[in-house]
C-alpha positions in Angstrom: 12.1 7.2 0.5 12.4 5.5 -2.8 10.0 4.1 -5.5 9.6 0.3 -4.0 9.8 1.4 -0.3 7.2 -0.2 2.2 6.3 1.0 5.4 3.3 0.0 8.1 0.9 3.1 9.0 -2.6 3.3 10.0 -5.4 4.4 6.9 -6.1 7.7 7.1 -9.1 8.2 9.5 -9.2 4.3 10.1 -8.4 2.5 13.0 -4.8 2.0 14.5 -4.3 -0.9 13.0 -1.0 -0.6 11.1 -1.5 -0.7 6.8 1.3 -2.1 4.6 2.0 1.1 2.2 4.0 1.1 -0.9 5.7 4.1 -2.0 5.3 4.3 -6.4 6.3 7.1 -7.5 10.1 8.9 -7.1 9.6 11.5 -4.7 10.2 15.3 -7.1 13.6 17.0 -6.8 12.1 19.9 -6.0 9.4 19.0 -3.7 10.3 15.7 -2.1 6.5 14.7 -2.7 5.6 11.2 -3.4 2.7 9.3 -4.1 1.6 5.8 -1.8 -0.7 2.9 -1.5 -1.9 0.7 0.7 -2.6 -2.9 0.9 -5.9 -3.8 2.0 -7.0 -7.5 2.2 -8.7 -9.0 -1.1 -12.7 -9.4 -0.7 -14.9 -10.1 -3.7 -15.6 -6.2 -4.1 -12.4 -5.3 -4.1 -10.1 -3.9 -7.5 -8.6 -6.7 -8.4 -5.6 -4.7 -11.2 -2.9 -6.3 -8.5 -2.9 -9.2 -6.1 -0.4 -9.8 -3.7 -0.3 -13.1 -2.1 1.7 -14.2 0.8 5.4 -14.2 0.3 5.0 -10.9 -2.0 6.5 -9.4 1.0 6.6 -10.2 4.8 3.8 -8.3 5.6 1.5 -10.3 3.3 -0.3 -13.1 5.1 -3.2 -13.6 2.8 -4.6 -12.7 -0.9 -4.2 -8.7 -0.6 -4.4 -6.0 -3.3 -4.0 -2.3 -3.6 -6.8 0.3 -1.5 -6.6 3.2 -4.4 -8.8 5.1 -2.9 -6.3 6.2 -0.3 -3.6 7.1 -2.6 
């Protein structure tokens, strides 16, 4: 996987229901470790550093931004 990569997988301890994840950092030469986010749908309490609106990607139906606390 590279820096920019998506893939859908459930939230860790969540429900089945498939997450949009975004891998953001170059996975280490050595290790092959790699950090990831997910994209949650935007509510009001939400962290609002980066919103992704539909067309972003193809995943992206509504106003979504970044679920840090998963990272």
């Amino acid at each position: 996987m590279d820096c920019g990569d998506t893939f859908l997988m459930p939230a860790p301890g969540g429900a089945a229901t498939p997450h949009l994840w975004i891998v953001v950092t170059q996975p280490g030469p050595r290790t092959h470790l790699f950090a990831i986010v997910s994209v949650t749908t935007l509510r009001n309490s939400k962290d609002q550093t980066v919103i992704l609106r539909p067309g972003d990607h193809p995943f992206i139906r509504h106003d979504s931004t970044i679920f840090y606390g998963d990272a």
